[in-house]
C-alpha positions as a Markdown table, in Angstrom:
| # | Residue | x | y | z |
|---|---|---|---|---|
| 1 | Unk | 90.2 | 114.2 | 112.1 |
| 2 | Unk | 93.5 | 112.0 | 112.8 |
| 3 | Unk | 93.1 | 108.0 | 113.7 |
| 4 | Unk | 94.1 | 107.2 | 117.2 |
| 5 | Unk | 97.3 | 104.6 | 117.4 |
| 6 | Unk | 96.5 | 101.1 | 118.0 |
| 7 | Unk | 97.3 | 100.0 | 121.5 |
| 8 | Unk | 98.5 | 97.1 | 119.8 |
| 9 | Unk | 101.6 | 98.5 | 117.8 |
| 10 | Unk | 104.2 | 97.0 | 119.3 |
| 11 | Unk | 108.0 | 97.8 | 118.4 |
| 12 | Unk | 109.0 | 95.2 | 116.8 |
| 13 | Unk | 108.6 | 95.1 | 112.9 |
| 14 | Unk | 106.6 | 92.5 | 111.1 |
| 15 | Unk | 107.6 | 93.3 | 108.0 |
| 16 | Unk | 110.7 | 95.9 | 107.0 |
| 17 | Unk | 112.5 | 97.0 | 103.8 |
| 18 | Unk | 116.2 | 97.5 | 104.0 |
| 19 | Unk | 118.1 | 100.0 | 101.3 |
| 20 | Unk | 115.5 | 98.4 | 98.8 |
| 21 | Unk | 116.0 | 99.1 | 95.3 |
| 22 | Unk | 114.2 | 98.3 | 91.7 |
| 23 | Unk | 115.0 | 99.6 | 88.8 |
| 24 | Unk | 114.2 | 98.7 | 85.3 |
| 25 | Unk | 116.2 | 98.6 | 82.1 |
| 26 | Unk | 115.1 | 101.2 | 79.7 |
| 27 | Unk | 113.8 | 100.2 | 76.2 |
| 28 | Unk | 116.3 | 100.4 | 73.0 |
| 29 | Unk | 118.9 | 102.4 | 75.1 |
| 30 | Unk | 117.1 | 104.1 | 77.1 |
| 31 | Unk | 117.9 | 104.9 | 80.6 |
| 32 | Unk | 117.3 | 103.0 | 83.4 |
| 33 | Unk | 114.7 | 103.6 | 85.5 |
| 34 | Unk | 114.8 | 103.9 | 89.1 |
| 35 | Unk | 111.4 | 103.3 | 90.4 |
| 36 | Unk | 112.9 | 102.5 | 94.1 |
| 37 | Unk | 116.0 | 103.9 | 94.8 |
| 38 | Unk | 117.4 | 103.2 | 98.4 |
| 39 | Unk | 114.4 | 102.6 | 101.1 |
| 40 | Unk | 113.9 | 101.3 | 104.6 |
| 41 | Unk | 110.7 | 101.5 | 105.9 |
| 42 | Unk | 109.0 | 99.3 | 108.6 |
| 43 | Unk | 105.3 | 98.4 | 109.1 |
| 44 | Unk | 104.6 | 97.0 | 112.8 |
| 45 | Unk | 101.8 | 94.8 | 114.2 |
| 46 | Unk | 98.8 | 96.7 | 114.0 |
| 47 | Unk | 100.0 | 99.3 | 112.8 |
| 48 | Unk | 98.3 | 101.0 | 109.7 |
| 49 | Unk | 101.3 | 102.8 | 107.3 |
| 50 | Unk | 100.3 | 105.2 | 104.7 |
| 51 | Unk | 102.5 | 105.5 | 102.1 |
| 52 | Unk | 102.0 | 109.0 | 99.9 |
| 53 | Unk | 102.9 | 110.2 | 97.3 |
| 54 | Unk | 102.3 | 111.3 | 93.1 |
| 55 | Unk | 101.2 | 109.6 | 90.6 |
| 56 | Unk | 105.2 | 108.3 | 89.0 |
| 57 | Unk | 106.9 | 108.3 | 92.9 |
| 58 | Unk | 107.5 | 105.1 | 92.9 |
| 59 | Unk | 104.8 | 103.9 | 95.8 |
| 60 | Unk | 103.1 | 101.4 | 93.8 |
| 61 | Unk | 106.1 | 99.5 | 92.7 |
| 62 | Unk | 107.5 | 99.7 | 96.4 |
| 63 | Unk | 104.4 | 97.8 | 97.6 |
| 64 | Unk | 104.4 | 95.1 | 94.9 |
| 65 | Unk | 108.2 | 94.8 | 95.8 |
| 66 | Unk | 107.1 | 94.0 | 99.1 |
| 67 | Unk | 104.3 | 91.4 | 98.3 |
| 68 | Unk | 106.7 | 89.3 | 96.5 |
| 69 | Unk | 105.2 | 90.8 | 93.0 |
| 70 | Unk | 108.7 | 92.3 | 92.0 |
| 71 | Unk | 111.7 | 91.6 | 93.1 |
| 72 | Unk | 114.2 | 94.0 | 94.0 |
| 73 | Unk | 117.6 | 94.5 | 92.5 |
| 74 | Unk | 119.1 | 94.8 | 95.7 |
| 75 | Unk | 118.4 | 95.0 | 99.7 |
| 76 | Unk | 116.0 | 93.1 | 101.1 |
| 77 | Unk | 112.6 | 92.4 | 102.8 |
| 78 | Unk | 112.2 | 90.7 | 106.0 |
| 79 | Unk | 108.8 | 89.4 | 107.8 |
| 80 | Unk | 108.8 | 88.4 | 110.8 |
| 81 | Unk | 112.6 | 88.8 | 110.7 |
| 82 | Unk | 112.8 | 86.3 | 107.9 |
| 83 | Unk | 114.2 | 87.6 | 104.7 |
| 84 | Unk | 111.2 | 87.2 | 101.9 |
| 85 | Unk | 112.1 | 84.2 | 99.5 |
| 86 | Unk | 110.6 | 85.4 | 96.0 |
| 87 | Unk | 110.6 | 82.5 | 94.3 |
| 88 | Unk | 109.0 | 78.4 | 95.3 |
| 89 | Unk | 106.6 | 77.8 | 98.1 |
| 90 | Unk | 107.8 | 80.1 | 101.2 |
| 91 | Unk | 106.5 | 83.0 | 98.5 |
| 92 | Unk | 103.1 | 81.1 | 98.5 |
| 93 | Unk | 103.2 | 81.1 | 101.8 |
| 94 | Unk | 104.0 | 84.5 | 102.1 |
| 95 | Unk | 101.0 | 85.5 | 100.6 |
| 96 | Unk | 98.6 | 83.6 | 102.5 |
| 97 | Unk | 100.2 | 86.1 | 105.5 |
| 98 | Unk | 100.2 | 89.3 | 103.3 |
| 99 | Unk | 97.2 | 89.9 | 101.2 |
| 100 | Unk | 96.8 | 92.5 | 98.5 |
| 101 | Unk | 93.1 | 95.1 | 98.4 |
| 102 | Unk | 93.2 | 97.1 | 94.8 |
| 103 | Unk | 91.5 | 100.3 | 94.0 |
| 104 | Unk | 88.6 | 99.0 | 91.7 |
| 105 | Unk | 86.9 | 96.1 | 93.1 |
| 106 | Unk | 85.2 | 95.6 | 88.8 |
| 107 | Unk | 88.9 | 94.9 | 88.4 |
| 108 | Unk | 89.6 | 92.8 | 91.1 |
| 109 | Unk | 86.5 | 90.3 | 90.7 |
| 110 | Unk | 85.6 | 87.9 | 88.3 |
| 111 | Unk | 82.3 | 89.1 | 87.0 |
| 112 | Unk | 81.2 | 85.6 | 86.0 |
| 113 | Unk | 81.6 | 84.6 | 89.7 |
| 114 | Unk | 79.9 | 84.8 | 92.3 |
| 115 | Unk | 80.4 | 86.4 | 95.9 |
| 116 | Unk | 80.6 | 83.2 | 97.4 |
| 117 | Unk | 83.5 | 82.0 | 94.5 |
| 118 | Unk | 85.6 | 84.7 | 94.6 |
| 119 | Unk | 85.8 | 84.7 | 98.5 |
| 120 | Unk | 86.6 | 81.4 | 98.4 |
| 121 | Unk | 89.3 | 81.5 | 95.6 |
| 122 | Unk | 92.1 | 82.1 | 98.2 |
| 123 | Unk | 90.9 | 79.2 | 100.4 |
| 124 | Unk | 91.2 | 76.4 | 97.4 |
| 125 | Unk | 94.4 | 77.7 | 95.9 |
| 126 | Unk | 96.1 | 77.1 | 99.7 |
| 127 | Unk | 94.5 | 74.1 | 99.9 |
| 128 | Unk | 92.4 | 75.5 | 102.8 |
| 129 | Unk | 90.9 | 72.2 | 104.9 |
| 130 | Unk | 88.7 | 73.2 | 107.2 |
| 131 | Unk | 84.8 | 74.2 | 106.9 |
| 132 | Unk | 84.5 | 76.3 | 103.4 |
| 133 | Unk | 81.7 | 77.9 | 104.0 |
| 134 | Unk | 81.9 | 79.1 | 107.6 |
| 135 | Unk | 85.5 | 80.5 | 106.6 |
| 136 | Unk | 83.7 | 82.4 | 103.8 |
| 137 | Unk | 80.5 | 83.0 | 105.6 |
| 138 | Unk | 83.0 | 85.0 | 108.7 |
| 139 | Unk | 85.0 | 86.9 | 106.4 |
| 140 | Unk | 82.4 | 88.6 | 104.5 |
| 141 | Unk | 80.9 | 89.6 | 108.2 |
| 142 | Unk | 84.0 | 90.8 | 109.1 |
| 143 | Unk | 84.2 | 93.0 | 106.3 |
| 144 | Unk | 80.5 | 94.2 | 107.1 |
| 145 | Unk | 78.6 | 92.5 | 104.4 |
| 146 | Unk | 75.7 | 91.0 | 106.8 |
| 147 | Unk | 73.8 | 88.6 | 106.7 |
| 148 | Unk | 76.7 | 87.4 | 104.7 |
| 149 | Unk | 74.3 | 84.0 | 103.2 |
| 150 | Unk | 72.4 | 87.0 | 101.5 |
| 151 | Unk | 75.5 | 87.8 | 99.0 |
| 152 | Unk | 76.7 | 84.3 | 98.7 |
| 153 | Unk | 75.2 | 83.8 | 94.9 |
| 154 | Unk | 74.7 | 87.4 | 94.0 |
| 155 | Unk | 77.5 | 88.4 | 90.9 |
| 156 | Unk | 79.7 | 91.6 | 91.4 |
| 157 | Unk | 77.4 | 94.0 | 89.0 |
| 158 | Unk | 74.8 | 93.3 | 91.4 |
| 159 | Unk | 76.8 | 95.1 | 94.2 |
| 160 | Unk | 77.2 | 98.4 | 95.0 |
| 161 | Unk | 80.8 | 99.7 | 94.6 |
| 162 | Unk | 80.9 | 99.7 | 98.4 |
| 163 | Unk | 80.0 | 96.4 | 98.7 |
| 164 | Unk | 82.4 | 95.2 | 96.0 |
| 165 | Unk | 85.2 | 96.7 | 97.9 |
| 166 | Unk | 83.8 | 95.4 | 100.7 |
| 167 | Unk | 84.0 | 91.4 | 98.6 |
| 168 | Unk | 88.0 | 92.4 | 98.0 |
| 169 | Unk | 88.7 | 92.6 | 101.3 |
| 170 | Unk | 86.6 | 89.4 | 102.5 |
| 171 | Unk | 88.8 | 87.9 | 99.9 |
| 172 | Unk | 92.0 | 89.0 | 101.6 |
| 173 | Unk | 90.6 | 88.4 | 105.1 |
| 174 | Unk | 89.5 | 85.2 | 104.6 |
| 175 | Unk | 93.0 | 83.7 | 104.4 |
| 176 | Unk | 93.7 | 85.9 | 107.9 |
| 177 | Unk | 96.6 | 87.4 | 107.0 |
| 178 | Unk | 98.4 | 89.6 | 109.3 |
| 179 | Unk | 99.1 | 92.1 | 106.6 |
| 180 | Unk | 97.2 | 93.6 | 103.9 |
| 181 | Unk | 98.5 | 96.0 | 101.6 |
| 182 | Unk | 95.9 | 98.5 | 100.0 |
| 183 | Unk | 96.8 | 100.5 | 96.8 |
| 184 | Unk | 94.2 | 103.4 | 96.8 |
| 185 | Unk | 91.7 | 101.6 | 98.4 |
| 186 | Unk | 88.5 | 104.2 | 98.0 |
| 187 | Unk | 90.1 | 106.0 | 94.7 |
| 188 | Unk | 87.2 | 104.7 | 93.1 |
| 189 | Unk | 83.8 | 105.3 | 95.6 |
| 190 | Unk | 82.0 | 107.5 | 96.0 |
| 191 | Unk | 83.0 | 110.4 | 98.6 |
| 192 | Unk | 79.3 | 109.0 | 101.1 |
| 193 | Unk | 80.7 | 105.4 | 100.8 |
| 194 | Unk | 84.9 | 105.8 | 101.4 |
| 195 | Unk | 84.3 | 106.8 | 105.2 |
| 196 | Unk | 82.5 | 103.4 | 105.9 |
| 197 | Unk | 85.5 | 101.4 | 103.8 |
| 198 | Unk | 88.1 | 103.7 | 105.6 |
| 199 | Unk | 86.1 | 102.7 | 109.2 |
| 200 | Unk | 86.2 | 99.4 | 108.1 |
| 201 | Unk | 89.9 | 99.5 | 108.1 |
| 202 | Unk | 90.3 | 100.6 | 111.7 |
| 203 | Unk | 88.0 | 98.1 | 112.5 |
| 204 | Unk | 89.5 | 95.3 | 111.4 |
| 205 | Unk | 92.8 | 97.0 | 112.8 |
| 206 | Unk | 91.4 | 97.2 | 116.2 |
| 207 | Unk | 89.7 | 94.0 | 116.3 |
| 208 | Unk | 92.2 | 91.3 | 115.3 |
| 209 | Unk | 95.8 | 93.1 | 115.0 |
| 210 | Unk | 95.9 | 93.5 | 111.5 |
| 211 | Unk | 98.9 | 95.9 | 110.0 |
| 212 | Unk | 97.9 | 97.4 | 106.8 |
| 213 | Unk | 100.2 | 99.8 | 104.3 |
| 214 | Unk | 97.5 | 101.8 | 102.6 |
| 215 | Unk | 99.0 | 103.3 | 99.4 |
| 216 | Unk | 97.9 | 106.4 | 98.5 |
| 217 | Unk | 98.1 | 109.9 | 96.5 |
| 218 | Unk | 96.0 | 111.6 | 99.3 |
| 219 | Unk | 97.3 | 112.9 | 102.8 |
| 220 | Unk | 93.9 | 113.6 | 103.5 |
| 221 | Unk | 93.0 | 110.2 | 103.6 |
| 222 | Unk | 95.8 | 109.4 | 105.6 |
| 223 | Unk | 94.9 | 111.6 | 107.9 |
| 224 | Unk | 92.0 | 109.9 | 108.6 |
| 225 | Unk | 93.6 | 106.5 | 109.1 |
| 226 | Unk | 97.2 | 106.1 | 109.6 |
| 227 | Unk | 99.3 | 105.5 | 112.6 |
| 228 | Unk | 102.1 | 106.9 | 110.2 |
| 229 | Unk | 102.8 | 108.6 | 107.0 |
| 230 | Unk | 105.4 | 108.2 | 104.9 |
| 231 | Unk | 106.0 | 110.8 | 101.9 |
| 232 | Unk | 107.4 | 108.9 | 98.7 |
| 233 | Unk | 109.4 | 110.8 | 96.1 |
| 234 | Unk | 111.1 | 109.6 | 93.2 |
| 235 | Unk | 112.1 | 106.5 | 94.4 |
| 236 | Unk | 112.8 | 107.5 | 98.2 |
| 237 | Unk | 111.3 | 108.7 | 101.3 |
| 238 | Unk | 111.8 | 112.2 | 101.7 |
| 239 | Unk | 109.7 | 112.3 | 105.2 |
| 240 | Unk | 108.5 | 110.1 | 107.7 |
| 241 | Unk | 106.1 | 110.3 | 111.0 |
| 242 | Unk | 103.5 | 110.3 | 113.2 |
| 243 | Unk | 100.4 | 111.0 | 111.1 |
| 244 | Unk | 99.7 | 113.7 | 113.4 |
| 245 | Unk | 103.3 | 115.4 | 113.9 |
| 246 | Unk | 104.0 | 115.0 | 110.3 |
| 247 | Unk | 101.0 | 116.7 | 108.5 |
| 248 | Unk | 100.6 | 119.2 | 111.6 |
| 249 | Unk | 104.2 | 120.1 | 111.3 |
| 250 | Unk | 105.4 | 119.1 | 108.0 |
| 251 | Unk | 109.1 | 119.6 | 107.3 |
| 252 | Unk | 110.0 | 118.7 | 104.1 |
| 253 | Unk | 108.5 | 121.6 | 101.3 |
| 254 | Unk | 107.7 | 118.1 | 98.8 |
| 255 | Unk | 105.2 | 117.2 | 101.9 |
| 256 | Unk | 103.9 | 120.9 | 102.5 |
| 257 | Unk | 103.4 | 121.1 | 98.9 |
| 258 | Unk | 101.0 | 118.0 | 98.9 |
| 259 | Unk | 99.3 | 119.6 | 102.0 |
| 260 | Unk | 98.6 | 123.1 | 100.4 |
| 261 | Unk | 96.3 | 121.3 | 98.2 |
| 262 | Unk | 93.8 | 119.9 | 100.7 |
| 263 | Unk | 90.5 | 121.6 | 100.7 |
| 264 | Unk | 91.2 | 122.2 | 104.8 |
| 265 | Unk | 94.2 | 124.3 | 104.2 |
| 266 | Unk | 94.9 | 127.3 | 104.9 |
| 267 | Unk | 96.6 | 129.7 | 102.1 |
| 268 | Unk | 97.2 | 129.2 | 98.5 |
| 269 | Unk | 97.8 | 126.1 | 97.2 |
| 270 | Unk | 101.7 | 125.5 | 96.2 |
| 271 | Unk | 101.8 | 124.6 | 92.2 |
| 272 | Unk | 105.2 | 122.5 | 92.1 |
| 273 | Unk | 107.3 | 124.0 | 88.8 |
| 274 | Unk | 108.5 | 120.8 | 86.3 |
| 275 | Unk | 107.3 | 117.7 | 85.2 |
| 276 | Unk | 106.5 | 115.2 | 87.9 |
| 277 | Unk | 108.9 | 113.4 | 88.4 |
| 278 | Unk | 110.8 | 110.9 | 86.1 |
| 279 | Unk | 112.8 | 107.8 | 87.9 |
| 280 | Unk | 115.1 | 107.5 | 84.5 |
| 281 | Unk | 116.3 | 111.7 | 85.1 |
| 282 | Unk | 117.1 | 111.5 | 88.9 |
| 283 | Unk | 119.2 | 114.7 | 89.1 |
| 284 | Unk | 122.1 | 115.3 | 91.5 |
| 285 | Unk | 121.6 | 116.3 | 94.6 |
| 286 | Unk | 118.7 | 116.7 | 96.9 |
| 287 | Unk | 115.9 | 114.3 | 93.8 |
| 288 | Unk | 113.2 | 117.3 | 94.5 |
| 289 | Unk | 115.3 | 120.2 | 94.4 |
| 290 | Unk | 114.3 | 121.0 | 90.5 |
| 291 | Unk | 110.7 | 121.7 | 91.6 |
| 292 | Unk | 111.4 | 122.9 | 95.0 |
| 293 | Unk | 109.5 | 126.0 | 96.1 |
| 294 | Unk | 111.8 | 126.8 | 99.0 |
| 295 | Unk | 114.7 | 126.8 | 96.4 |
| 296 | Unk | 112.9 | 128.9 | 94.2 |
| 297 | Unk | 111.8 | 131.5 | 96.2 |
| 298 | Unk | 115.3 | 132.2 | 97.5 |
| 299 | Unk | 114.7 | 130.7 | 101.3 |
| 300 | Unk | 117.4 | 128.0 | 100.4 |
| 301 | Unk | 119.9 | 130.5 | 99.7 |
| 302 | Unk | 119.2 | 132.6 | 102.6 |
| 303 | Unk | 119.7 | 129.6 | 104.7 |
| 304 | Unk | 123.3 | 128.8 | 103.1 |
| 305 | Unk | 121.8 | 125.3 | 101.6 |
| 306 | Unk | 120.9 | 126.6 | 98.2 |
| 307 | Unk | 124.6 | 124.9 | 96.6 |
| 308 | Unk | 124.0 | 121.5 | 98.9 |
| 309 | Unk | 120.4 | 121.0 | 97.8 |
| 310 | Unk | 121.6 | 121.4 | 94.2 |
| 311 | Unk | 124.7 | 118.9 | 94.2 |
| 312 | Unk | 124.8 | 116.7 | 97.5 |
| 313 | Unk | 122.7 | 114.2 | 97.8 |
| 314 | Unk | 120.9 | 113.1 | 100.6 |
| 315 | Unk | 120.9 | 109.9 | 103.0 |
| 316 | Unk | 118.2 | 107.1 | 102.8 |
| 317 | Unk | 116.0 | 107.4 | 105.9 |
| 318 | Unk | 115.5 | 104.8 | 108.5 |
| 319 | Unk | 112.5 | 102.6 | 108.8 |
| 320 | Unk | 111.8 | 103.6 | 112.4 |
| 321 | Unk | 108.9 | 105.6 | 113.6 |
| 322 | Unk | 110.3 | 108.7 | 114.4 |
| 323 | Unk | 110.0 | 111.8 | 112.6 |
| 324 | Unk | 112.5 | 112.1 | 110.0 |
| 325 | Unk | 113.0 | 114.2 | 107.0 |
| 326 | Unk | 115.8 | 114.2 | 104.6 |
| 327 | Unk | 115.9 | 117.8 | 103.5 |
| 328 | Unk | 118.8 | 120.3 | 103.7 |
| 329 | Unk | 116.5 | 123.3 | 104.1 |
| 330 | Unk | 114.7 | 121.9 | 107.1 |
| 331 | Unk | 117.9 | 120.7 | 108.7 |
| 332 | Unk | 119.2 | 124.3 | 108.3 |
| 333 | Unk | 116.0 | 125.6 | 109.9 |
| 334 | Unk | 116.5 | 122.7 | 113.1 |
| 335 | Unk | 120.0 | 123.7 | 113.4 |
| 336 | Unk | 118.3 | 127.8 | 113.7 |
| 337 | Unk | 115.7 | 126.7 | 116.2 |
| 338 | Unk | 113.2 | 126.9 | 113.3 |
| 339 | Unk | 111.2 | 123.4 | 114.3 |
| 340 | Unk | 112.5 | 121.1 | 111.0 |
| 341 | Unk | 114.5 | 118.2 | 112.2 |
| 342 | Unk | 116.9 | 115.5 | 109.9 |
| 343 | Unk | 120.8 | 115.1 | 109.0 |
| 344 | Unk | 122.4 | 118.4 | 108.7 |
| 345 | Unk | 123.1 | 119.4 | 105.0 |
| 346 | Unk | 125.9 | 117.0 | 103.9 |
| 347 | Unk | 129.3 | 118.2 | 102.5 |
């Protein structure tokens, strides 16, 4: 079932990527690879962003581009309307405001410390002055590990996987950040424990404010907990929403593709033809149009967009909320009455 929107969204953005790009130098001569090519995208207070997309898309490296991990080769990141210095102490200081929650908790702890330790790691490398063990004590209640004195001294394999996750994002709380970023964060759980971790999110949402962009390969799981959806291909946003417009209504054929696959949907699954996709080979043109099934079934040429979608490329969508979709097909459809929506087909 869809997640209701905060009442606390709010239109400005706290933290927003402009025409962000970051590529990397191929290897011996190889070419370069685009892993984010040209995206704005917004996140607001209290606002939880999924971000979705295949394995190779380019969603991971866009979320460590926006924690300060990797810096881009051009455009920018602003929080709080301050562009993000990546280098010194405002980056420090950055992070203390916008925490990172990985997929595998094993990973993410120290198995030779204990609960209490890895809490606290955050507090002592910001220099954190006030009472230790109350600050640890709250944030493992926060994140539903109660009584919390009862983990203090117990060791990750100890824990359930649940309740690792659950340490991770004590760990990020702790330092009350108003962000938290969360790259497939119940990938690894179990299917009975990912709806409690997923609840917790909300929760925490709901209860102090906090935005969140929760990375992810699954539209069902956004679904569940997103205020908005944004569908990542090969280095760009292809589509953009409301979570409930979006995957109720789905425009772009990349986003109904990822949809058909659900064990909820209705008809046969859509197999996409080609490789997934590779940001060294961006081809001309619309970037999904080698594996599109619109194209190859012949409904882009009975729409006239069949030549556009192979050789004219499409603009970067803006960050805003609104549904968008950058898709010749589905703005030939919206120019027909036919319910898609975006820039008409460029020429």
């Amino acid at each position: 079932m869809s997640t209701t929107p905060s009442p606390l969204v709010s239109t400005a953005p706290l933290l927003s990527a402009e025409e962000l790009k970051v590529a990397f130098p191929g290897r011996r001569g190889a070419a370069t690879a685009r892993a984010v090519d040209g995206v704005d995208l917004d996140i607001r207070p209290g606002e939880i962003v999924a971000l979705v997309g295949e394995s190779g898309c380019g969603k991971t490296t866009l979320a460590r581009s926006l924690l300060g991990l990797v810096p881009p080769t051009s455009g920018r990141v602003t929080f709080g309307r301050a562009p993000l210095d990546y280098a010194g102490r405002a980056l420090k200081a950055y992070r203390k405001r916008v925490q990172l929650v990985l997929q595998d908790p094993s990973g993410s702890l120290n198995p030779r410390h204990t609960v209490y330790d890895a809490v606290a790691e955050g507090l002592r490398i910001h220099g954190y002055a006030g009472d230790e063990r109350a600050a640890v004590s709250d944030a493992l209640s926060r994140a539903g590990l109660r009584p919390p004195e009862r983990f203090f001294l117990r060791f990750p394999h100890e824990l359930s996987g649940g309740q690792r996750q659950r340490v991770v994002i004590a760990g990020a709380l702790v330092l009350e950040p108003e962000l938290i970023v969360a790259d497939e964060p119940v990938a690894s759980l179990d299917a009975s424990v990912r709806g409690e971790i997923l609840a917790l999110l909300l929760r925490l949402r709901d209860e102090l404010g906090l935005s969140a962009l929760v990375v992810t390969h699954d539209l069902g799981l956004a679904w569940n907990i997103a205020d908005r959806v944004a569908v990542m291909y090969l280095g760009r946003i292809v589509e953009t929403g409301p979570v409930e417009q979006l995957l109720t209504a789905p425009q772009h054929p990349y986003t109904r593709a990822l949809l058909s696959v659900l064990p909820e949907a209705e008809g046969e699954p859509v197999v996409l033809a080609g490789e997934p996709p590779d940001p060294s080979k961006v081809p001309s043109g619309c970037r999904f149009h080698v594996r599109c099934q619109v194209l190859a079934s012949g409904e882009a040429e009975r729409a006239g967009v069949a030549e556009a979608c192979r050789t004219v490329d499409l603009p970067v969508l803006n960050g805003g909320g609104d549904a968008q979709v950058a898709c010749h097909w589905a703005a030939a459809c919206a120019g027909e009455g036919g319910g898609g929506s975006g820039d008409a087909p460029m020429t």
